[in-house]
C-alpha positions as CSV (number, residue, x, y, z in Angstrom):
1,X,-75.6,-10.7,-2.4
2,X,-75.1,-10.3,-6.5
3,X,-74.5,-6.8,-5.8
4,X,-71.9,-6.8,-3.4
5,X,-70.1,-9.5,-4.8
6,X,-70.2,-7.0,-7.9
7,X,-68.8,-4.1,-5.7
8,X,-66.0,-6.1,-4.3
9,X,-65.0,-6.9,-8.1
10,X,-65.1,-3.4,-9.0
11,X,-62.9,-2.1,-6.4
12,X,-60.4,-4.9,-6.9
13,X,-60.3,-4.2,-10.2
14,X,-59.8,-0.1,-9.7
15,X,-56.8,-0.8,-7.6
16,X,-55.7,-3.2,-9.9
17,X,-55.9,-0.2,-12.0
18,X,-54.7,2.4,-10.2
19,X,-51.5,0.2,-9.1
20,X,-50.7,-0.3,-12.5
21,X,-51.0,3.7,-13.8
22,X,-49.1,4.2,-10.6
23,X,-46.3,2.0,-11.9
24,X,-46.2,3.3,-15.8
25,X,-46.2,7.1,-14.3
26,X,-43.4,6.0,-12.0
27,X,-41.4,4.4,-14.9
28,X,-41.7,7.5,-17.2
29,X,-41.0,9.7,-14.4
30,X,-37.8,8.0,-13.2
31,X,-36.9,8.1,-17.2
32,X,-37.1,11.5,-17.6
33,X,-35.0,12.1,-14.3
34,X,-32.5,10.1,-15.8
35,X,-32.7,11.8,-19.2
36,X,-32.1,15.2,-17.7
37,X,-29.6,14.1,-15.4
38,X,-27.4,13.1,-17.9
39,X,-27.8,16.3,-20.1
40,X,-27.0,18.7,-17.0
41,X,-24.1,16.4,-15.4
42,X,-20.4,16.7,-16.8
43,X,-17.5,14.9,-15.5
44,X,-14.7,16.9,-15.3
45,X,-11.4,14.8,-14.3
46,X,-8.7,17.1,-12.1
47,X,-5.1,17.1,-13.7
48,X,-2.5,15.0,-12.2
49,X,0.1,16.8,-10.4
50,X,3.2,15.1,-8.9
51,X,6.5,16.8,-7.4
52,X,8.8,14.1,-8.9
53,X,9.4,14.2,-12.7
54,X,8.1,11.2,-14.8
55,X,11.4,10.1,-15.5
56,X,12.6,10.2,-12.1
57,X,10.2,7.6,-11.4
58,X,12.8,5.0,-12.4
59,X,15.3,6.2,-10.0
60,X,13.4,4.5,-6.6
61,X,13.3,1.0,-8.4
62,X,15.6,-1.3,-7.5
63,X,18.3,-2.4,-10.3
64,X,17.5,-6.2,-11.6
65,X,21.1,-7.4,-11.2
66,X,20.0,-8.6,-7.4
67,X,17.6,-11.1,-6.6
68,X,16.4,-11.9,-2.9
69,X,15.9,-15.7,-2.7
70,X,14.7,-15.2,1.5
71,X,15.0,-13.0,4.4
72,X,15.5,-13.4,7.8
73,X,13.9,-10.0,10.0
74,X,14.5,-9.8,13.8
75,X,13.2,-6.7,15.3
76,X,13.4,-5.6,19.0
77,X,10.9,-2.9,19.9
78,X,11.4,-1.0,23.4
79,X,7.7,0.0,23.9
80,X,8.5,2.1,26.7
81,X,10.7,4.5,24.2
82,X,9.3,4.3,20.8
83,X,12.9,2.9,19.9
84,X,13.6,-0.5,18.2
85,X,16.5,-2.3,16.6
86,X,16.4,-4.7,13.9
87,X,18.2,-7.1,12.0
88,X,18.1,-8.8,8.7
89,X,19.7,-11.4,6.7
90,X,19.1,-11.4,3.0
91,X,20.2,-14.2,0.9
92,X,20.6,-12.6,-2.7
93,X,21.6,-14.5,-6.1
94,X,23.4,-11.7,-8.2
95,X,22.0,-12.4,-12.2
96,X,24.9,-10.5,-13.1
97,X,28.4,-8.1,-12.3
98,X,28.0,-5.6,-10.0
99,X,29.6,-2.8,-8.1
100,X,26.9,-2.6,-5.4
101,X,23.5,-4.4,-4.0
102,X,20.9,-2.1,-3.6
103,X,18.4,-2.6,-1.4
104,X,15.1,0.1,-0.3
105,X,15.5,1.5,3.2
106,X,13.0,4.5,4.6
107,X,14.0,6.3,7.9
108,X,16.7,3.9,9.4
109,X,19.7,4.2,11.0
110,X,21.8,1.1,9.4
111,X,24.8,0.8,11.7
112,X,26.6,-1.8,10.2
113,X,26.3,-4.1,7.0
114,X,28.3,-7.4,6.4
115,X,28.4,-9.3,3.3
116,X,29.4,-12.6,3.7
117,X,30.2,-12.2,7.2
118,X,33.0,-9.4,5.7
119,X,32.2,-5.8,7.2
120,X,31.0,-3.9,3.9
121,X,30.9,-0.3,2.9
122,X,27.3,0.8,2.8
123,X,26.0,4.6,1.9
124,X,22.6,5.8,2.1
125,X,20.2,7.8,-0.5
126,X,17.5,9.2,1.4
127,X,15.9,11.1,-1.5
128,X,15.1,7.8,-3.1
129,X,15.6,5.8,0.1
130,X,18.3,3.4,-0.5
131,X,20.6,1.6,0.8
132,X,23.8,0.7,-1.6
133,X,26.1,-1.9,-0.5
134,X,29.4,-2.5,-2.0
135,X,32.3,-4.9,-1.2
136,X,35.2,-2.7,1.0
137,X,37.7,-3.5,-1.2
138,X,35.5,-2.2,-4.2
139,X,36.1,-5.5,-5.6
140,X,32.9,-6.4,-8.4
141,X,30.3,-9.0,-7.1
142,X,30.5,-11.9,-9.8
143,X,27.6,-12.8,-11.8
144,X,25.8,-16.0,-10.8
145,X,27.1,-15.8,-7.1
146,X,25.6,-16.0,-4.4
147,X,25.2,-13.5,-1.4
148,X,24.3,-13.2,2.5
149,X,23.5,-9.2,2.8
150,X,22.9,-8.7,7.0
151,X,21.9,-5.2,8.0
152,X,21.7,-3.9,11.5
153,X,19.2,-0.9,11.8
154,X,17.7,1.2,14.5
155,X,14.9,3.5,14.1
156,X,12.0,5.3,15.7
157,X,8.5,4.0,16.0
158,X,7.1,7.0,17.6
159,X,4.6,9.5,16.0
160,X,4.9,7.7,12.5
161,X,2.1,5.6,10.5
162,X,4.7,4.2,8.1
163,X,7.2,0.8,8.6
164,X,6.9,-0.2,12.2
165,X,4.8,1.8,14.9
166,X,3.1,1.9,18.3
167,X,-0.5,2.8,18.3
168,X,-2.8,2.3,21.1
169,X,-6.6,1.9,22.5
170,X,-8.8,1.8,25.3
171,X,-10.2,-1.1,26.5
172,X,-13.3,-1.7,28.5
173,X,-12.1,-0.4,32.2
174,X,-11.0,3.0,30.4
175,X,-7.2,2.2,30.5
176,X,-4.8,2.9,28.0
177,X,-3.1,0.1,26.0
């Protein structure tokens, strides 16, 4: 009975053993990986191309002489045509004297602008997508006053992934949706 008791010791104690090389062989292994993995890697970062000069950059903000204080946004989807129209009402304070509001505007057709309920002139920039607004008369927007920009837009929903757009699914029952 000694003896076994002895025996059961002994193999508790050589996998006790064994367990523990195991780990140290483990560690030194998964150090040296490391090692050489970070003498044979190299990070090489790609140069940063871009179409549009640096300085152009500036030329799609919006100037700081116009500040939005709220907006009102109707739009009117026709689902069946991937048509919609829209509306919007912007209430602007003007921080200083300007010749125009500019505002961004992507792939719309405005049809009319009013400011203060006055038809306004209104040109587009579609190669920085804006929308400048300026009193018909040409007559300078005071500094400190405040506005009521509304825009009437249309535009196409269809085959875009950008502003407002259809997408669909199928549910359950395999119909489209």
């Amino acid at each position: 009975m000694n003896r076994g008791y002895e025996i059961y010791h002994l193999n508790e104690y050589v996998a006790t053993a064994a367990l523990g090389i195991s780990t140290i062989v483990l560690g030194v292994n998964n150090a040296d990986l490391k090692s050489q993995l970070s003498e044979t890697s190299t990070v090489t970062e790609a140069p940063v191309t871009t179409t549009v000069k640096p300085q152009d950059m500036s030329k799609y903000r919006l100037p700081t002489s116009a500040v939005p204080a709220s907006y009102d946004l109707y739009l009117y989807p026709d689902l069946k045509t991937g048509l919609f129209k829209g509306k919007v009402t912007a209430e602007t304070t003007l921080k200083e004297a300007t010749s125009s509001v500019v505002l961004h505007s992507n792939k719309l057709n405005v049809t009319d602008v009013t400011v203060d309920e006055e038809v306004a002139a209104f040109e587009t920039d579609d190669v920085y997508e804006l929308l400048i607004v300026r009193k018909r008369d040409g007559a300078q927007f005071s500094s400190g006053s405040k506005v009521t920009v509304t825009i009437n837009f249309e535009g196409d929903m269809k085959n875009r992934i950008v502003g407002l757009y259809t997408s669909s699914y199928t549910n359950e029952e395999g119909q489209k949706r």
